[in-house]
C-alpha positions in Angstrom: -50.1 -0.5 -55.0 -48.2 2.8 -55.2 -51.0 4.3 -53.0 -50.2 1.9 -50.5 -46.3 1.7 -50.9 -46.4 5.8 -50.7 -48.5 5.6 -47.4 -45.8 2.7 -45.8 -43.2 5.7 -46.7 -44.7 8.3 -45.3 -45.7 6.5 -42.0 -42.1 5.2 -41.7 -40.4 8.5 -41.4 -43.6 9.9 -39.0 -43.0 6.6 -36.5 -39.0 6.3 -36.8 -39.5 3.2 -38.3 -37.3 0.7 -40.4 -38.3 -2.6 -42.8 -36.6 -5.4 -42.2 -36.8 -7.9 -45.0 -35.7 -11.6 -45.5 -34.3 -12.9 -49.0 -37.6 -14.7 -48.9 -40.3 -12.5 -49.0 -42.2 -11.6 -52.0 -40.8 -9.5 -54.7 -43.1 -6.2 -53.6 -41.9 -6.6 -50.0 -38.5 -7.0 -51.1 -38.7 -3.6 -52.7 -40.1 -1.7 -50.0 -36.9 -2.8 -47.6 -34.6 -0.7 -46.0 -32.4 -3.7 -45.1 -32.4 -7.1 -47.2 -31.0 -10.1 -46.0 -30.4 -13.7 -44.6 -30.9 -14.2 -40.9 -27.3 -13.7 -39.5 -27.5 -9.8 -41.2 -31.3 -9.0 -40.1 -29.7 -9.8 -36.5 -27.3 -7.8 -37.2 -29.3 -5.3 -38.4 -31.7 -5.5 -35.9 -29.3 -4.9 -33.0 -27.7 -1.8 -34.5 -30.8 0.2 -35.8 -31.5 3.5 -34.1 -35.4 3.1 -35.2 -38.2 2.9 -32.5 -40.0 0.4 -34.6 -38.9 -2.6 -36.4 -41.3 -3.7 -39.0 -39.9 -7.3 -40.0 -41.0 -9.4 -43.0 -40.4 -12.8 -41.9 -41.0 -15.4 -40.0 -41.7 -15.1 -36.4 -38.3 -16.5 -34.8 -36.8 -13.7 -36.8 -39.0 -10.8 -35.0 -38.3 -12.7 -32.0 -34.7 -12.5 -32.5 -34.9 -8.5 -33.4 -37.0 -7.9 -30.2 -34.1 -10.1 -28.2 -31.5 -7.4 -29.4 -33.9 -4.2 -29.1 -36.0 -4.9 -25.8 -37.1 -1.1 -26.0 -37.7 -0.8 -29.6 -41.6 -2.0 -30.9 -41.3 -4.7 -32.9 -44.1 -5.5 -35.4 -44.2 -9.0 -37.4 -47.7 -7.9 -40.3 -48.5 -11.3 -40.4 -48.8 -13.2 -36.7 -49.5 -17.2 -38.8 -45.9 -16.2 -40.5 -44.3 -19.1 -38.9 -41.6 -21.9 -39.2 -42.2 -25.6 -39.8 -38.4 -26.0 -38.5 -38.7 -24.1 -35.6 -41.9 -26.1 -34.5 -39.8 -29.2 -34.7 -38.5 -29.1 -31.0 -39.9 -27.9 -27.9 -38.4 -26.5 -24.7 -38.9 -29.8 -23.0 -37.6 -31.8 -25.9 -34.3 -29.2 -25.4 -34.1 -30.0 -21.8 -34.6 -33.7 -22.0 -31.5 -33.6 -24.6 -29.5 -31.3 -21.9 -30.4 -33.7 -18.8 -29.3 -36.9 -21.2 -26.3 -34.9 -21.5 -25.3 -32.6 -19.4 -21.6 -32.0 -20.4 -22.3 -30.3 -23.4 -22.6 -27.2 -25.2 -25.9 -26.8 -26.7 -25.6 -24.9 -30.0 -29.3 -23.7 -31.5 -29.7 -22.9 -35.1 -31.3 -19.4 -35.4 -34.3 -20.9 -36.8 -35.8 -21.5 -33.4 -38.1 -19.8 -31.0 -37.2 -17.6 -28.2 -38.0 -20.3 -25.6 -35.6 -22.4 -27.1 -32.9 -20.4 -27.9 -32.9 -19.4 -24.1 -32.6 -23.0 -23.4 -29.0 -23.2 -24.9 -25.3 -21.9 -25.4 -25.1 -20.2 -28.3 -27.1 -19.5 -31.7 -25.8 -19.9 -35.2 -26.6 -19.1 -38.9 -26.1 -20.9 -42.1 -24.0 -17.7 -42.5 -21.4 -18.7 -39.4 -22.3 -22.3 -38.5 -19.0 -23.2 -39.4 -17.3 -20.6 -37.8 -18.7 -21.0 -34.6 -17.8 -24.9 -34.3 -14.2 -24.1 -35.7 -13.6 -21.1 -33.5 -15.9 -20.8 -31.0 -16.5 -24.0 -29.5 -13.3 -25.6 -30.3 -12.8 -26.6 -26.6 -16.4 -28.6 -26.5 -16.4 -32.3 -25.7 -19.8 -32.7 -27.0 -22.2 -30.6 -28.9 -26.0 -30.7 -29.0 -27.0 -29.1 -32.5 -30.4 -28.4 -32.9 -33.1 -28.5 -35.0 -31.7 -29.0 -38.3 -29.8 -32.6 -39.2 -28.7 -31.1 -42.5 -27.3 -28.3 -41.5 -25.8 -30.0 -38.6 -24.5 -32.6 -41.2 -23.1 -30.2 -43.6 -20.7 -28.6 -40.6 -19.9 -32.0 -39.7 -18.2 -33.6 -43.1 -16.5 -30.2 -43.2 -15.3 -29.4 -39.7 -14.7 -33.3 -38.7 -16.9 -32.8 -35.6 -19.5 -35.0 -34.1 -22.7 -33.3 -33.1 -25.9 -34.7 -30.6 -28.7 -34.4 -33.6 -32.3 -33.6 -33.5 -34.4 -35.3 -36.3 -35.7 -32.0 -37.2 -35.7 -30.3 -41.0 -36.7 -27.4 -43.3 -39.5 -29.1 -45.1 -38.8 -26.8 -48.5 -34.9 -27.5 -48.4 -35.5 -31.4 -47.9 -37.9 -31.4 -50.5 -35.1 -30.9 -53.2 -33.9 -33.7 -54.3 -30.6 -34.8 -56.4 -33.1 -35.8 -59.4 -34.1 -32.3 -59.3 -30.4 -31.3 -59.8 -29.5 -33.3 -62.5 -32.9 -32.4 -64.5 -31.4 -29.0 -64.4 -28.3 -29.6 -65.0 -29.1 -31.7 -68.5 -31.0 -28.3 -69.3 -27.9 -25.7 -68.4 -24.8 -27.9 -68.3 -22.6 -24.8 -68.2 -24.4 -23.2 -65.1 -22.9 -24.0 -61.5 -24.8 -25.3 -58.7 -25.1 -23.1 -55.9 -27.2 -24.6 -53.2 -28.1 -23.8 -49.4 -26.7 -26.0 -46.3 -30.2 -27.0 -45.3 -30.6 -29.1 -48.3 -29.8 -32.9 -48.0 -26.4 -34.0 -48.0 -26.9 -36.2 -51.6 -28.0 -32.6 -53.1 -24.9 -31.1 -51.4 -22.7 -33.5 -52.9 -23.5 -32.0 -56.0 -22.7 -28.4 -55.2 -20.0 -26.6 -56.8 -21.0 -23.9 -53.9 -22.8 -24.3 -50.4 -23.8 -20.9 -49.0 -26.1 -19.1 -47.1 -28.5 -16.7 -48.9 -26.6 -13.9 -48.1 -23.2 -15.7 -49.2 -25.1 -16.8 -52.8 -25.5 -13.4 -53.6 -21.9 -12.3 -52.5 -20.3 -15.1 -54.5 -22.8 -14.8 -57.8 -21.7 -11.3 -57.5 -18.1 -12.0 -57.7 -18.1 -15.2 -59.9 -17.2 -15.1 -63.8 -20.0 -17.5 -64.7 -23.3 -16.5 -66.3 -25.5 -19.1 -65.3 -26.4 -20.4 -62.1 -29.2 -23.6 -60.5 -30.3 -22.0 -57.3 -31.0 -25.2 -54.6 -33.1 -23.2 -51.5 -36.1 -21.5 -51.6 -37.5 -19.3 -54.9 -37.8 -16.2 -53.2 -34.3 -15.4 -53.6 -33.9 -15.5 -57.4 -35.6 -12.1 -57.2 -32.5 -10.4 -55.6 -30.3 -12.5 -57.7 -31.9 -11.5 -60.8 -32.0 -7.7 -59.6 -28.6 -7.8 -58.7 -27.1 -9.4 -61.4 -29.5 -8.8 -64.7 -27.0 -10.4 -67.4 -26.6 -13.3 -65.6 -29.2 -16.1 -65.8 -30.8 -18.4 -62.9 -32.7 -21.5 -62.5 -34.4 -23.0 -59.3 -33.1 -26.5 -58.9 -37.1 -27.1 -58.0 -39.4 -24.4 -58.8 -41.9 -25.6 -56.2 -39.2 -25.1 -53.4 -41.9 -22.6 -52.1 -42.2 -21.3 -48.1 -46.0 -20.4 -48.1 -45.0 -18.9 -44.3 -42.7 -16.4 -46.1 -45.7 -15.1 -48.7 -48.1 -14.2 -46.3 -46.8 -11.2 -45.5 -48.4 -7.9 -47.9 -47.8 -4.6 -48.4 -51.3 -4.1 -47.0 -50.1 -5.7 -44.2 -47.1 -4.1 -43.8 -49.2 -0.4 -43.9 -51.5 -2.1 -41.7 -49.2 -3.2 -39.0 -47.5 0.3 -39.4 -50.7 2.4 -38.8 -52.2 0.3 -35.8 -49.5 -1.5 -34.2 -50.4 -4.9 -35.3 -48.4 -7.7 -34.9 -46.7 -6.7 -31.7 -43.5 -8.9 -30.6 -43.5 -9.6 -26.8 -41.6 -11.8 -24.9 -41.0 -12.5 -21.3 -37.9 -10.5 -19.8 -36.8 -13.9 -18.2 -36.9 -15.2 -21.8 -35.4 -12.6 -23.5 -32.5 -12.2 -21.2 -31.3 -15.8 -21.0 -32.2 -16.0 -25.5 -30.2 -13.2 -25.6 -26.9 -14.3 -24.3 -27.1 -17.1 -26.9 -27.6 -14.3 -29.8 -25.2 -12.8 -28.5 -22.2 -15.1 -28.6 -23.4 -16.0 -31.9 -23.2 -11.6 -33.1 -19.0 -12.1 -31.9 -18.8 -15.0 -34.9 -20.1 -12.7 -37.8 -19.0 -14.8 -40.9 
């Protein structure tokens, strides 16, 4: 592997190119990033890099998003199958059947969606800002369309008072833990604190001592006193947690809370897709332009 991970170095600095990585991805990709993050900063990231080729371990709304903000730059996504069972749940024409059923309001799109999608509505969101951008940024709406994700969309709800247009739509891994899964844990560690994300069902939320993004879990483990921790979203993170913070101790509320769409990107894939170009993000300008102004809103509400 060093081989490889040497050859990934050297090809980066002979193409200009940067590695994106989400919180997900496998330890060894994790290690070869030059940014590491949740969705909101990869966006971030992704707008402001002076690179001519973004490689991103992810999923493919994520490269999606980067090649929204960098229309010049390449961007390369190793695996093309690296998908998202949430994104998949709603289609343009399921978007536009919710718009023409009611066409007063502001549609609000969850980041974890495709391109078509997100050119469909108003304004994007994160985990990381949802909040925010109900509280602050669409204060004036009447009515709000929130798709894909009911938990998420439920979570902002009980704590911003607002009433949102749902999809039935998921993340399959978050719904799959479950309160039971919670308390097991908690019987075993009864001094750790219960840190869990907002795409988890609301019973599982209700026993939270914090809800966060991935991004904000690591910020607030950082800063927090305690030395144990049950981690309610996907394992993947426990890495940087455990990397970050090496005298503190962490337990997944379910160890099988595993995305197999965020493993099946390898380094081999990643020197692969670096050498030859493979992967390629494109998107029609049409697309892009109208996703973009969505993103874009979204990049003013930060946090």
């Amino acid at each position: 592997m060093k081989a490889v991970i040497q050859q990934i170095k050297e090809l980066k600095k002979i193409k200009n190119a940067i590695i994106l990585v989400h919180n997900y991805q496998p330890p060894d990709i994790q290690d070869i990033a030059d940014f590491l993050g949740d969705s909101l900063g990869l966006s971030i990231e992704a707008s402001r890099t002076d690179a001519d080729i973004i490689v991103f371990c992810g999923v493919r709304f994520m490269a999606e998003t980067a090649k929204i903000l960098s229309p010049n730059k390449v961007v390369l996504l190793p695996e093309k199958n690296a998908g998202c069972p949430m994104a998949d749940t709603i289609t343009v024409q399921e978007v536009k059947k919710l718009k023409s059923e009611h066409p007063k309001a502001t549609v609000l799109a969850y980041v974890n969606t495709t391109a078509d999608v997100k050119a469909e509505c108003d304004i994007c969101c994160t985990s990381a800002n949802a909040l925010k951008i109900v509280t602050d940024g669409l204060k004036d709406a009447k009515e709000i369309i929130f798709i894909p994700d009911k938990n998420l969309a439920n979570y902002v709800s009980r704590k911003t008072g607002r009433q949102f247009i749902l999809w039935d739509g998921d993340c399959p891994i978050h719904a799959h833990i479950l309160p039971e899964h919670i308390h097991f844990q908690k019987k075993l560690h009864p001094d750790a604190l219960v840190v869990v994300h907002p795409e988890c069902l609301p019973e599982v939320i209700d026993l939270a001592d914090e809800v966060q993004s991935t991004e904000g879990m690591s910020r607030f483990i950082g800063q927090s006193k305690n030395s144990e921790f049950i981690i309610g979203t996907e394992v993947g993170i426990l890495y940087r947690l455990r990397k970050e913070n090496p005298e503190k101790n962490f337990y997944p509320a379910s160890a099988q809370a595993i995305c197999s769409d965020m493993k099946k990107i390898t380094l081999e894939k990643v020197l692969y897709s670096l050498r030859f170009g493979y992967g390629e993000i494109n998107l029609p300008e049409t697309i892009r332009q109208r996703a973009e102004r969505s993103i874009q809103r979204m990049l003013e509400y930060k946090s």
